[in-house]
Each structure stands twice: as C-alpha cells, then as structure tokens.
FIMIZA-959706 format. One line per 3 residues: number of its first residue (from 1); their letters; for each residue x, y, z of N, C-alpha, C, O. Coordinates in steps of 0.001 Angstrom, whole numbers. Each point is the difference from the previous one (the first is absolute). Layout:
! residues N
NUM) a) X Y Z X Y Z X Y Z X Y Z | ...
//
This chain:
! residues 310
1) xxx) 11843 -39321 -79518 -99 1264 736 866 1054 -685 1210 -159 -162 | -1981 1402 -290 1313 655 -580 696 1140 807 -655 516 905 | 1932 -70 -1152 648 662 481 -322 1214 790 -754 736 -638
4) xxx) 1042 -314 1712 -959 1069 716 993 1731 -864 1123 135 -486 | -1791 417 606 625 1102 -823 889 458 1245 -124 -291 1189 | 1371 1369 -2055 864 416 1094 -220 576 897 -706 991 -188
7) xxx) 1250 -1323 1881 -50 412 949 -872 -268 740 -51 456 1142 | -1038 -1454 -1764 -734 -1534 326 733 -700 374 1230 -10 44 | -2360 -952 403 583 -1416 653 1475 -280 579 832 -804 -420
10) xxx) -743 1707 1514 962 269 1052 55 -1480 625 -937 -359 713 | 1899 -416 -938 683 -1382 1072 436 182 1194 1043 -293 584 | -2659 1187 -114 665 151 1800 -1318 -660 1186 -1227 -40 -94
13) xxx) 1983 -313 939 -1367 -419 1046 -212 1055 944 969 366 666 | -2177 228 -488 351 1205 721 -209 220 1586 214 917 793 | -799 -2364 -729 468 157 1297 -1130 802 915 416 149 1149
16) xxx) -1588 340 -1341 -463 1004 432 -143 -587 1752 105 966 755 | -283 -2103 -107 -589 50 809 1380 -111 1038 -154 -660 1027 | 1420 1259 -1268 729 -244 762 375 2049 127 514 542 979
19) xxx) -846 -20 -1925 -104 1368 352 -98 627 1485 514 1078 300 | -1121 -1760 438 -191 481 1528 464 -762 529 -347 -147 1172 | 1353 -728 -1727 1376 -682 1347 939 407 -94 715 -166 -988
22) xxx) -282 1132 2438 1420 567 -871 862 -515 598 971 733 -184 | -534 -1951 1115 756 -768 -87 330 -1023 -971 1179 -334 -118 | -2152 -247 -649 74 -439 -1408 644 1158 -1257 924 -68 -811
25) xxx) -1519 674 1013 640 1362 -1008 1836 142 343 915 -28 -823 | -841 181 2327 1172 441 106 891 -1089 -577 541 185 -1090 | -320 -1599 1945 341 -1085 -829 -358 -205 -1598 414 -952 -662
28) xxx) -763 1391 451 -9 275 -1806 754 1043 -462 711 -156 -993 | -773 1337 1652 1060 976 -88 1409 -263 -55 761 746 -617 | -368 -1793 1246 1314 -303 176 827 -803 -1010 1220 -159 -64
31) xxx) -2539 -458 -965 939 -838 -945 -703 589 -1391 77 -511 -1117 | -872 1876 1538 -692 698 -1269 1083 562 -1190 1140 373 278 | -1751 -382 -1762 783 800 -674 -1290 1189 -55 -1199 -275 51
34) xxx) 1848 1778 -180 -504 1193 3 61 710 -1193 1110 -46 -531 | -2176 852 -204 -137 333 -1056 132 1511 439 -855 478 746 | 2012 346 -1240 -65 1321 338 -769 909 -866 -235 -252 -1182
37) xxx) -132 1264 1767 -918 1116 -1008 501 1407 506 310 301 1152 | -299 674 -2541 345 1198 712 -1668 560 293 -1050 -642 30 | 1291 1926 139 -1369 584 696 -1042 257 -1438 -1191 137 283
40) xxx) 1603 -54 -1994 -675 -433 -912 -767 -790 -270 -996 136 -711 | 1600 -1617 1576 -423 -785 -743 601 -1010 -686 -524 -1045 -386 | 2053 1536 205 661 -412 -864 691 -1232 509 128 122 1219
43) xxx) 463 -1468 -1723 1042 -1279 899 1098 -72 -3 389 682 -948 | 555 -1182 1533 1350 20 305 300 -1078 -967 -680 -1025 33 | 1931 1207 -1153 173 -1058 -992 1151 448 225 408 1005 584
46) xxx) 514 -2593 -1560 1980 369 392 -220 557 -1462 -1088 239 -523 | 2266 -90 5 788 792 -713 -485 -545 -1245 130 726 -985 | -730 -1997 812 -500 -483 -1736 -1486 487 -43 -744 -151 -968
49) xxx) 364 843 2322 -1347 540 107 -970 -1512 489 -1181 338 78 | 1294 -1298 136 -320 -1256 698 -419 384 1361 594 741 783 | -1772 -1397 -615 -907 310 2053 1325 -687 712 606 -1051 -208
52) xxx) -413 2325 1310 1427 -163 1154 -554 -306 1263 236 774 928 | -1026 -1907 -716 -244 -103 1332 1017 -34 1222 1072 -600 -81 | -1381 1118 940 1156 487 1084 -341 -1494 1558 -1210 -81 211
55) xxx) 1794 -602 423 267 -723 551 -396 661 1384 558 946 556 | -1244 -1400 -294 -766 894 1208 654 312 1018 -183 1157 381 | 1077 -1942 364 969 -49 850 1513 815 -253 985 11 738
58) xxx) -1212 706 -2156 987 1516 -644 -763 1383 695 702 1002 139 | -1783 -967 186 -705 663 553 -5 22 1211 113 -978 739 | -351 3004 -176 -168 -105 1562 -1257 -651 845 -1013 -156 -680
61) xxx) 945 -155 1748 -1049 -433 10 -1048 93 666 -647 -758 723 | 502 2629 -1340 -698 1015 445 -1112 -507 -1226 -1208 226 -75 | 1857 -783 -593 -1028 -264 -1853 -1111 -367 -112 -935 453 -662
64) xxx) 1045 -1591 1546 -1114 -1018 40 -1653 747 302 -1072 -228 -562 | 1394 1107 1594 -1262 672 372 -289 1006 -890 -996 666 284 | 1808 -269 -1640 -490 802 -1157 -708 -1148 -933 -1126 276 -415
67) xxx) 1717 -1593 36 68 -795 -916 -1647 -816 -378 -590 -466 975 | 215 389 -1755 -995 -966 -795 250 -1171 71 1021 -487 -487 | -2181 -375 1297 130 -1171 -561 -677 -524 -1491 -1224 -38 -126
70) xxx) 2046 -318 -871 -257 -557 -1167 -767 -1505 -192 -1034 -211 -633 | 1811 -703 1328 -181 -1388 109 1092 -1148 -339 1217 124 -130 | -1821 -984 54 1221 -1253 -471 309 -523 -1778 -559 -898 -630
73) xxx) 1271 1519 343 1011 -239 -1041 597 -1728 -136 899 -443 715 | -1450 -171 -1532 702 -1429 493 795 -385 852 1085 -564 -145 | -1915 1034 1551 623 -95 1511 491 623 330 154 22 1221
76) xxx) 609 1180 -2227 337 1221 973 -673 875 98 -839 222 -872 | 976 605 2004 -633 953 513 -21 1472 -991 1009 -152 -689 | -1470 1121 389 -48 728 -499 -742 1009 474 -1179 -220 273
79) xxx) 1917 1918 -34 -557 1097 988 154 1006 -1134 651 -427 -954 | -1097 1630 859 216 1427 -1018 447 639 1416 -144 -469 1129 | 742 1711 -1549 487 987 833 308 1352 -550 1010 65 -701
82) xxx) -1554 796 852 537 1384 -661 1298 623 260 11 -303 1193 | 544 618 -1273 1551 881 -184 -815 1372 547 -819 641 -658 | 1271 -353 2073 -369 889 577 928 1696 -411 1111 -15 -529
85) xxx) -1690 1061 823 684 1082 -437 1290 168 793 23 -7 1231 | 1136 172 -2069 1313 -734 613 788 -527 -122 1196 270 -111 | -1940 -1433 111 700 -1232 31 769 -414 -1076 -510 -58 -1119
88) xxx) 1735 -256 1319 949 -247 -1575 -321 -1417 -621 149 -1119 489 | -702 1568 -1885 200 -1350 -939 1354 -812 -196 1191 303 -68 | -2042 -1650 0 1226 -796 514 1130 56 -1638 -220 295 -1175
91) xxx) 1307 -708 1875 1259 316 -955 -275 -750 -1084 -535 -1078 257 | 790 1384 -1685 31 -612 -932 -1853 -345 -454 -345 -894 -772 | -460 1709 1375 -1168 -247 -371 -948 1367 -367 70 929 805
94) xxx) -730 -812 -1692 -771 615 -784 -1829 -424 266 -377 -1120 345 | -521 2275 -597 -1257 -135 -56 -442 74 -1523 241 728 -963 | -1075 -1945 1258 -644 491 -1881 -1576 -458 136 -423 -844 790
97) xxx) -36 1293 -1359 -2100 479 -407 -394 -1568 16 731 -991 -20 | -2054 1100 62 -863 -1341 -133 140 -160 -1741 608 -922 -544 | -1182 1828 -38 -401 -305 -1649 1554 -693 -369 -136 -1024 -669
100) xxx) 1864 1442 1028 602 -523 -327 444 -988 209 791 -488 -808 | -1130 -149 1942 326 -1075 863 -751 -1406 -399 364 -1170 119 | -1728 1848 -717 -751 -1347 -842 -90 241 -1083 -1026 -448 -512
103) xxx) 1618 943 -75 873 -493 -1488 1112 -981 -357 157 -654 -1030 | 715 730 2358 1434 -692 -93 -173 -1039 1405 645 -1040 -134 | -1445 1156 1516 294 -1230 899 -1504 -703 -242 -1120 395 -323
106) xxx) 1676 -1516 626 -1100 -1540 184 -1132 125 783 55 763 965 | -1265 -1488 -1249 -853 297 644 105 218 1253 -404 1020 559 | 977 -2003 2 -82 147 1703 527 1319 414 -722 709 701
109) xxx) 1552 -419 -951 970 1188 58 -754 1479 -518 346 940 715 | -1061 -657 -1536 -452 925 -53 -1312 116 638 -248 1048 596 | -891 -2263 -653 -857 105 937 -140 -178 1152 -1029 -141 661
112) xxx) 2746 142 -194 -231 39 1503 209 1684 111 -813 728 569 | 1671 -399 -1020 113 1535 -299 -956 824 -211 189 1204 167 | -1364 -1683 -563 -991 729 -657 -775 104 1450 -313 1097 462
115) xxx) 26 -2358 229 -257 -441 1245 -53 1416 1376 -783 559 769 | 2368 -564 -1245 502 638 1417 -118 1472 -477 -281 784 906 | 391 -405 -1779 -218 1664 -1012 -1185 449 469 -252 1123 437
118) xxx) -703 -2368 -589 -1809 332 325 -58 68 1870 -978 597 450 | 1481 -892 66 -139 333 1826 690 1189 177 -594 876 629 | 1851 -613 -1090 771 1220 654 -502 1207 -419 140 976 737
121) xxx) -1124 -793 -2591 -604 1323 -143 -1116 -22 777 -309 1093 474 | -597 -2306 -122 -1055 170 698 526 575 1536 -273 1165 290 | 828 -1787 418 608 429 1266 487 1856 -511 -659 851 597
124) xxx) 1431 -460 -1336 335 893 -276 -1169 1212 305 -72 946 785 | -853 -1553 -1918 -1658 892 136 -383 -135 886 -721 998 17 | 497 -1628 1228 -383 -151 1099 174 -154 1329 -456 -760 855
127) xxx) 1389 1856 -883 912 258 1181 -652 703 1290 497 316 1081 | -2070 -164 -1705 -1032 866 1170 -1062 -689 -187 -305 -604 -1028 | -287 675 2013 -1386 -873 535 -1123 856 -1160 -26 1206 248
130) xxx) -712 -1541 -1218 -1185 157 -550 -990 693 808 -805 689 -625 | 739 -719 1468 -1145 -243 1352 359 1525 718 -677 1002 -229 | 2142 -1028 1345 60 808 632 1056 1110 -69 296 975 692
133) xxx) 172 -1575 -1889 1215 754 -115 1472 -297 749 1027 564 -377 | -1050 -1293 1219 1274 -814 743 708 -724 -973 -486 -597 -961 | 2149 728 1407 571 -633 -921 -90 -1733 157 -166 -370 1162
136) xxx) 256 -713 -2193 -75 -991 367 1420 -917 -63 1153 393 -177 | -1565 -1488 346 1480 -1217 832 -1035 -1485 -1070 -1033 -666 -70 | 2384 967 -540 -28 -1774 -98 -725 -1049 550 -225 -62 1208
139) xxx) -151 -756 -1996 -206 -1681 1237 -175 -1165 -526 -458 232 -1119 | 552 -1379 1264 -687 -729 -634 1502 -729 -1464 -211 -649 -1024 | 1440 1109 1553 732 348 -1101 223 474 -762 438 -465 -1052
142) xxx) -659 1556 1310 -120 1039 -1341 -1315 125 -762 -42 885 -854 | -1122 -1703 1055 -1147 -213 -915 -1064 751 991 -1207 -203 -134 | 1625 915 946 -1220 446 630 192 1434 238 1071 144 -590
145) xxx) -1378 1065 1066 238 1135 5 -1068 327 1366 -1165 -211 -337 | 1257 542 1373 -577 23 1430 44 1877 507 982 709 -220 | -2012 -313 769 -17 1438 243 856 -345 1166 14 -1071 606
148) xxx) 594 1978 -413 879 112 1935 -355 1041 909 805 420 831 | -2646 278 -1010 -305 154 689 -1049 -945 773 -936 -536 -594 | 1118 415 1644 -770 -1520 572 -1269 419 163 -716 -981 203
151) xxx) -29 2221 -197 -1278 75 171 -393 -336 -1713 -1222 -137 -53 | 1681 10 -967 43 98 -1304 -42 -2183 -338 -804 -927 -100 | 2365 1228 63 202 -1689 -788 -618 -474 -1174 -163 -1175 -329
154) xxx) -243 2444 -413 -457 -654 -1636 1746 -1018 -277 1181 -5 348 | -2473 -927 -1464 1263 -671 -779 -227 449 -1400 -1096 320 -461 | 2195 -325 -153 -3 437 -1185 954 -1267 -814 1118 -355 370
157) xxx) -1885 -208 -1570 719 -1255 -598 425 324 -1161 -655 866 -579 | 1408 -1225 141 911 320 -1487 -1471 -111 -1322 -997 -715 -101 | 1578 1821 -694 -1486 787 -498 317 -1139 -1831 1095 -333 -453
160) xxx) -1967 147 77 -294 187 -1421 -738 411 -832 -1231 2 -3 | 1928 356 -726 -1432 935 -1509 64 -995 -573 1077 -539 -256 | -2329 22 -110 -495 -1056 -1077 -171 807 -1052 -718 950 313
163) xxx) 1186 -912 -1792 -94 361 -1158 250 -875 -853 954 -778 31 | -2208 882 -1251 -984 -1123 -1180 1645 1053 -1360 460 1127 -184 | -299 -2431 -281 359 570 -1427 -336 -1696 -703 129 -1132 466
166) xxx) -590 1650 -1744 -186 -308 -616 383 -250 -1634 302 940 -735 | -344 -1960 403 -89 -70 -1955 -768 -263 -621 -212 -1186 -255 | -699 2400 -365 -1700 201 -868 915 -729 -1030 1123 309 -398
169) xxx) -1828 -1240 119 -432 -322 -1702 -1288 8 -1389 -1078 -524 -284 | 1840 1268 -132 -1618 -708 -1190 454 -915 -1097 815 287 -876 | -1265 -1102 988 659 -1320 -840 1815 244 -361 615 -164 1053
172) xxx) 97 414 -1929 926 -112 217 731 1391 102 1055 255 -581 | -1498 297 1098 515 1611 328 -186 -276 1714 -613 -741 767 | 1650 1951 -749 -263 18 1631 851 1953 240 827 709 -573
175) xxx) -1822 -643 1881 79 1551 104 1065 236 1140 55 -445 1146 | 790 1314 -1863 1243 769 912 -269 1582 -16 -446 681 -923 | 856 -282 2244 286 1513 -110 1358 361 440 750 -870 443
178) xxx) -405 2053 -534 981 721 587 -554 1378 834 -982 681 -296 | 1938 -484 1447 91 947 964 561 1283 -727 704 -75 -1007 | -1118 1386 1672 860 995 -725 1550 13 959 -68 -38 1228
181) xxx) 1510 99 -1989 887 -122 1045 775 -1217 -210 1206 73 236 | -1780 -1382 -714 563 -954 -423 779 105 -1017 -193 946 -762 | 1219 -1843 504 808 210 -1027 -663 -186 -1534 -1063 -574 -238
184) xxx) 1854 1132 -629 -374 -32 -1211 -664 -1272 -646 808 -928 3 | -1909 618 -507 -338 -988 -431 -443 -1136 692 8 -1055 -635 | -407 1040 1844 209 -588 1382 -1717 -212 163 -682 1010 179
187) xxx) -152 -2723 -268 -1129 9 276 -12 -1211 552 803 -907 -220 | -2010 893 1167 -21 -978 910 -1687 -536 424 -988 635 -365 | 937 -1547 957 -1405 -214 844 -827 654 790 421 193 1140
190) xxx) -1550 237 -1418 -596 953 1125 -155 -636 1404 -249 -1194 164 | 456 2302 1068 -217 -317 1583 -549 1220 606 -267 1164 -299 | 212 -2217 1582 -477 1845 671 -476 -1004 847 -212 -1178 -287
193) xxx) -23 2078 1972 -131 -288 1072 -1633 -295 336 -870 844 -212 | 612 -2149 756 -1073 -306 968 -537 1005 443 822 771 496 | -2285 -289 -436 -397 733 977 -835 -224 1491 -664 -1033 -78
196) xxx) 540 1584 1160 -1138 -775 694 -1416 -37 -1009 -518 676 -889 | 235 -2131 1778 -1433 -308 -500 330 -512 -1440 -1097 -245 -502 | 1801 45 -145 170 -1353 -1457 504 -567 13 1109 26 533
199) xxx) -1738 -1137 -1269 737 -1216 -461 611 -251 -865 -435 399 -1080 | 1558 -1066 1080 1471 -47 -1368 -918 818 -863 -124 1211 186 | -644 -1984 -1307 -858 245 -716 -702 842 -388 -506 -108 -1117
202) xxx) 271 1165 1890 -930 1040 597 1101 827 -689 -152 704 -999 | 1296 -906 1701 1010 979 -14 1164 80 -1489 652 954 -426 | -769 -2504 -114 145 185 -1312 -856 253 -1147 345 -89 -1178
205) xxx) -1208 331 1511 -575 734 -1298 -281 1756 415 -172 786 -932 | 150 -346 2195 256 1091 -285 1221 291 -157 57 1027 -677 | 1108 -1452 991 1163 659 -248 271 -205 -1904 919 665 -479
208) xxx) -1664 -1487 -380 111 -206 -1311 -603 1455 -59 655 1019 -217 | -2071 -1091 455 -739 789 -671 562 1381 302 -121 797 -931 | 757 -309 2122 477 1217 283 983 521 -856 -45 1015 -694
211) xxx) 1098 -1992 857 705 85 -737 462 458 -1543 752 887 -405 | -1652 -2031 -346 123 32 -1134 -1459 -115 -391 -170 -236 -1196 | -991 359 1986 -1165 48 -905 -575 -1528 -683 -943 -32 -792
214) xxx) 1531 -935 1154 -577 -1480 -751 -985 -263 984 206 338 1165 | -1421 -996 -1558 -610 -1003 384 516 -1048 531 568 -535 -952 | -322 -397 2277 670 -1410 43 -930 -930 794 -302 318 1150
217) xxx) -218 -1570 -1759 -1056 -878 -60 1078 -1615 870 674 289 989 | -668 -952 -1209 400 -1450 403 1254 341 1000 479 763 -838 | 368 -688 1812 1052 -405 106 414 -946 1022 -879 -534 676
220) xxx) 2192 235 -459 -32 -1057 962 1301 -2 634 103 1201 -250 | 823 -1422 755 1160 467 1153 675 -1275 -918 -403 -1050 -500 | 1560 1734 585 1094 -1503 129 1030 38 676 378 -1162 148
223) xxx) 525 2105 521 685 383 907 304 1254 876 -422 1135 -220 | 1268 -1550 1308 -41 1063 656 1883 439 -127 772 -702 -653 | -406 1747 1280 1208 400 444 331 1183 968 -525 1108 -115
226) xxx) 1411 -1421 1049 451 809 769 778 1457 -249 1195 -106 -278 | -1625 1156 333 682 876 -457 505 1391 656 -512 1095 -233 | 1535 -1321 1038 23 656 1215 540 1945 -417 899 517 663
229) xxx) -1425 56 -1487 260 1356 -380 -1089 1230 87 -437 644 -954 | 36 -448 2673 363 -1497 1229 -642 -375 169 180 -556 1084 | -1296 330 -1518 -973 -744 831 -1012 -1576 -856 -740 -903 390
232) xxx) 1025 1133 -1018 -887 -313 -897 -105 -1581 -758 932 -721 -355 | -2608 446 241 -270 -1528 -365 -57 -280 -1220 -1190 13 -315 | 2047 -348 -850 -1169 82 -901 -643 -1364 -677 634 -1050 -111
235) xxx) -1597 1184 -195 -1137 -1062 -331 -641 137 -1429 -883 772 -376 | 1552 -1704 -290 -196 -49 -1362 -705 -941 -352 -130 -1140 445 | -633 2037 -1834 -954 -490 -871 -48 -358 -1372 1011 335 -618
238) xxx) -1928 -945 -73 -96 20 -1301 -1520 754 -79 -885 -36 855 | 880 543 -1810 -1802 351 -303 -565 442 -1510 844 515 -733 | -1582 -600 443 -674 -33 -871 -855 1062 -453 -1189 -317 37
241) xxx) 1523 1972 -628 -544 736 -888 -1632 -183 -457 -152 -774 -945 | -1020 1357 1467 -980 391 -1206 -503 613 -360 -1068 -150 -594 | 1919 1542 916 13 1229 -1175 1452 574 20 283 818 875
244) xxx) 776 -1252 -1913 1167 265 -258 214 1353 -544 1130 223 -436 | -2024 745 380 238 1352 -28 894 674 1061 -361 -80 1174 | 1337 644 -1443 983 933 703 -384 1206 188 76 742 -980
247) xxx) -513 -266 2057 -345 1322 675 1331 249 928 -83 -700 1009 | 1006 1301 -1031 883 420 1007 -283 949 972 -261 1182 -224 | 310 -1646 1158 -135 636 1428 1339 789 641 1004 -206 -681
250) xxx) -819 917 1650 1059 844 894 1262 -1083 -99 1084 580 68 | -1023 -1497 -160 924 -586 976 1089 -268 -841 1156 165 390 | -1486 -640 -1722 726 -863 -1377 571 1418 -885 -284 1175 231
253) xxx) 808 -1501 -864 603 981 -1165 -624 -430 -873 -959 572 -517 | 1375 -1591 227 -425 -1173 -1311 -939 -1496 444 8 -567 1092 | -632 261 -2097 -276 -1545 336 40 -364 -1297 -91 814 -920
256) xxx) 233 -2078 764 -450 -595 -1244 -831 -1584 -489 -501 -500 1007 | 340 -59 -1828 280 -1220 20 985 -502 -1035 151 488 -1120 | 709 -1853 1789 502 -225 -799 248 -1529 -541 429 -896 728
259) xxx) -730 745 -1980 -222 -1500 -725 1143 -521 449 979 745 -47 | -776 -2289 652 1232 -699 339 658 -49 -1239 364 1108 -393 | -83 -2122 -393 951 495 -1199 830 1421 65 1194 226 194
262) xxx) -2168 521 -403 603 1441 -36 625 446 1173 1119 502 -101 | -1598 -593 1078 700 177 1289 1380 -796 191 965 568 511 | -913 -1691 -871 1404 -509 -47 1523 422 -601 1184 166 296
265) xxx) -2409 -121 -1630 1233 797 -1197 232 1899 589 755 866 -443 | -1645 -826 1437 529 1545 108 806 158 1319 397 1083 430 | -181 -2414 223 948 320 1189 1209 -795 -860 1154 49 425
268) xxx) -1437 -688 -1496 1188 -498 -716 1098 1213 -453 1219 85 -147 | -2275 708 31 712 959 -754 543 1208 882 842 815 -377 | -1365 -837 1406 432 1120 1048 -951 1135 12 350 959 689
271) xxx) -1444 -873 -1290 -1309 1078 -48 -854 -194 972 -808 878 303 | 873 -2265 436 -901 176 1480 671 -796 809 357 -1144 -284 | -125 1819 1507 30 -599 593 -1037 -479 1266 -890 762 378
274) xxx) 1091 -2056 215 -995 -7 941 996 -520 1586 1216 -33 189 | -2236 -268 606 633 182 1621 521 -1536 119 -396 -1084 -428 | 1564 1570 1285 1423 -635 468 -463 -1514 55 -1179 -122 329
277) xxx) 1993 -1284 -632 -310 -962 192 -96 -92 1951 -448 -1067 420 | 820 2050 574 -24 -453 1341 -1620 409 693 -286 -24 1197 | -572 372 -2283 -1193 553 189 -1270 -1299 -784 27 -706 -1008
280) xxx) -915 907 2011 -1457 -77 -268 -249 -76 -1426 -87 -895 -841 | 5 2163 876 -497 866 -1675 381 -1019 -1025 -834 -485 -764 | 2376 92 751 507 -568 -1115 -969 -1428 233 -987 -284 -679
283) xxx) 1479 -428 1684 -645 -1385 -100 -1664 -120 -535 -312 -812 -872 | -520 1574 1407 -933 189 -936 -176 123 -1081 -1013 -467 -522 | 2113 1260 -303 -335 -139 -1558 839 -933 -403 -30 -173 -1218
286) xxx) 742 -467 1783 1036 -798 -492 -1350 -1109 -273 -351 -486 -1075 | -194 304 2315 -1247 -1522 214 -567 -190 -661 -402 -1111 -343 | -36 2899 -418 -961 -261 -1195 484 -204 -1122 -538 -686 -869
289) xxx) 1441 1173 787 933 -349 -1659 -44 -1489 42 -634 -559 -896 | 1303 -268 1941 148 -955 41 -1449 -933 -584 -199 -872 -846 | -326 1361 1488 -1662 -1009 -38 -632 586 -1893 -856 -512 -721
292) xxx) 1748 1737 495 -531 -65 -1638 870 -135 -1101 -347 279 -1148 | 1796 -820 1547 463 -340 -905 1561 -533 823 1158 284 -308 | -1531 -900 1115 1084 -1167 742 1120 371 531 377 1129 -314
295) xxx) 348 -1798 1102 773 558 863 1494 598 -565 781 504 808 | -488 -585 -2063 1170 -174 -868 -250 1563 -163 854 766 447 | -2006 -259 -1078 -387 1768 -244 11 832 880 384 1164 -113
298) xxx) -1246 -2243 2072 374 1019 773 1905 173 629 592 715 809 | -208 -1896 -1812 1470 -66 806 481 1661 -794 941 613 505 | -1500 -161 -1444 423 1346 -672 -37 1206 917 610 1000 -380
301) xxx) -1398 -962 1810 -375 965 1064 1325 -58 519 719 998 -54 | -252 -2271 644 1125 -362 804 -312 -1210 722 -1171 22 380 | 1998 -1417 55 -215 -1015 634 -116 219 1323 105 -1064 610
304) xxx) -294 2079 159 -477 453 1787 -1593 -552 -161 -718 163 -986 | 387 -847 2212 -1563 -243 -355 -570 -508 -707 -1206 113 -215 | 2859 -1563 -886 -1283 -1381 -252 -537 -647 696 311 -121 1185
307) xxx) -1217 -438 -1720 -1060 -932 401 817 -1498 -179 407 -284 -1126 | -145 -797 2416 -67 -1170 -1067 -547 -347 -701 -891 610 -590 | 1347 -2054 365 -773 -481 -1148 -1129 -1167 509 197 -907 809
310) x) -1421 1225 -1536 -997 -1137 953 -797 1138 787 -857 -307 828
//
C-alpha cells in the first residue's frame, strides 16, 4: 500500500454516529485534547512552532458549545475550537499557517490540522442560511450548519470543491505551466475546478485544453488529497497527450514540455523550480520520474512522497 500523500490518511476514527449524543460528546469533552485556531485559520503551536493542543478542562466551559467534534485519536478525544475575537492567546503560544505546519509536523498532526482548518472556514462562509437569509447555529458537532429560523431549518453541510490536476505526458516529456504572479522560474501541474454536470475526465481535458491548448487522450486517477485553501479536493491524474501542440490560453503565462533528464538537471541547477514536496503536484511528477527512471532520480525532486518498495 503506498503512502497517502500529505495531509492524507488522517489516524482518526471519526466517530460520525455519535455526533448527535451530546452526553457522549460532553463526556468526551472532559478528557478531550483541543486544537486551537485563530479566526484565519491559523493553529496554536509552542514556541519550537510544534501543534499545542490545549487540555480541555484549561478551558471555560462556555467552549464546548463553540467546539468541533474531530474524533478519536488513539483513544483520545479530539475537538477544534476557534479563538474567539478577544480572547487572549494562551501564554507562551504562537499561530502558524497550514503550508508551514506540513512541512515540519507528522502526519497525524498536520492532517488533523488540515482537518479542523477545513470546518472553521466552511462554518466561517456560512454563517447565514443559503435559503432565507437567517443566521445559522451549529449541530451535529460542528459538522452541520442549521438555519434558526424554524419556518426555514435548511441544513447546510461542510462544502467541497472537487478539482482534477493532473500530469500530461508524451512519452518521456511531461507538461508544466506557470501562473502569472508565481515566483521566478516556478512550474507546476495543471488544475482547475470541477464543473456541474462533469466527470473527473470531462473536466480534465478541458482544463488541459483551456489552459494550454493540448489534446489529452488515455488518463487514469491515482490519488487524491485534501486541500483545505479552503475548500478544496484534489484528485489526481496521470494522462496521456494526442496532440502535444501548445496553444496558451488566459490562465498560464507559460507552458512547456519538459524531457525528464533535463528537467532534473534543471532543478539541479536552480533554473526550475517545481511545487513544494507538501503538495499533490510534486508527488505526481515525482511518480512519473520514478516509473521512468527509478526511485534513486525521483529521490532528486525530494524524499516527501516515496513510494515503498514492492
């Protein structure tokens, strides 16, 4: 089985069907550790920048009825909670970003983070009923969003954008673009958002062809990842080019293709770079390097997102 990419394969049980016991909840509350967030987004880490979970019972316990249920953590309980406007950060503790947090903490630790990041912007955005305009209330533990006008009672459930990125190949080339705005030298995997009415598929070859103008014929999924900035699924591909002509569209500055060999020796050298080992993007081209010239060449990308062995 290989490794789930970062901010995957979260080691939590979640518990969903205890969401509407809140005497179970509360008794979980009491021996919970709590993941703080400011109103960004951002988590409560100590001073080496390390996740500072707060001891639930340090808390007033006015909290609980703000708080997320997360789930069970190798038996412990685990809640998110936002840092209300106010409220003093706790002593000796600091907020720091998702992108930095899964660079430097362990899986569990950042994809639980990633976890609780993805409910509090959704709750954030959806602080009014869709429907009637009433503001809404919690339920369900935090996973549900309820109108509080009672002739109303839409529910509203934590949202995701499904978005296809992909890595075109034509035999041993494979196509990157860059954004205008990105840093210097800076190319990556094409994406772009699901629309109604398509399928993955549907939706990756127009976002190729929009994009950058290729033809894309065969492809096939090999993973997914969570990517809460904020909302968002993404669902990755490999695919297969059959008309490798570059037409650039609105969106790209640049596209190119680029021969593996050459692509190696040019992030060797510092003339390209490509996207962060805590991303999608990379593990995709890493997969393919790997599969065309072994895991030792893609160890040249960075070791985030080997594959075992077997």
């Amino acid at each position: 089985m290989e490794r789930p990419n970062p901010l995957a394969g979260l080691p939590l049980l979640r518990c969903e069907d205890r969401r509407e016991d809140p005497d179970w909840l509360r008794a979980r509350w009491h021996e919970a550790r709590v993941l703080l967030l400011d109103g960004a987004g951002d988590a409560l880490a100590d001073a080496a920048g390390a996740l500072r979970p707060l001891p639930a019972d340090r808390l007033p316990e006015s909290a609980f009825a703000r708080a997320c249920f997360l789930g069970l953590r190798e038996g412990l309980p685990w809640f998110s909670l936002v840092l209300a406007a106010g409220e003093p950060v706790p002593a000796g503790g600091r907020f720091v970003g998702l992108r930095r947090a899964a660079a430097s903490w362990d899986a569990a630790d950042s994809g639980l983070f990633a976890y609780a990041r993805a409910l509090s912007l959704w709750q954030e955005r959806h602080r009014y009923c869709g429907r009637c305009g009433a503001p809404t209330r919690p339920a369900r533990a935090g996973h549900v969003l309820r109108c509080s006008e009672a002739t109303c009672g839409t529910e509203t459930f934590p949202r995701l954008d499904p978005a296809v990125i992909v890595l075109v190949s034509d035999g041993e080339r494979c196509l990157l673009g860059r954004q205008p705005g990105w840093p210097d030298r800076q190319f990556s995997t094409l994406a772009g958002f699901v629309e109604p009415g398509e399928s993955l598929e549907d939706a990756l070859r127009r976002e190729v062809a929009e994009e950058a103008g290729v033809r894309v014929g065969d492809c096939r999924y090999q993973s997914s990842q969570p990517w809460p900035f904020p909302s968002s699924l993404m669902l990755g591909f490999r695919a297969e080019a059959l008309d490798p002509a570059i037409r650039l569209g609105d969106e790209l500055e640049d596209a190119r293709w680029f021969q593996v060999d050459a692509l190696l020796d040019e992030v060797a050298a510092g003339t390209l770079r490509v996207s962060t080992p805590i991303s999608i993007a990379h593990r995709l081209l890493r997969d393919w390097i790997a599969d065309l010239r072994g895991e030792e060449a893609a160890d040249r990308l960075g070791a985030s997102g080997r594959r075992p062995a077997g």
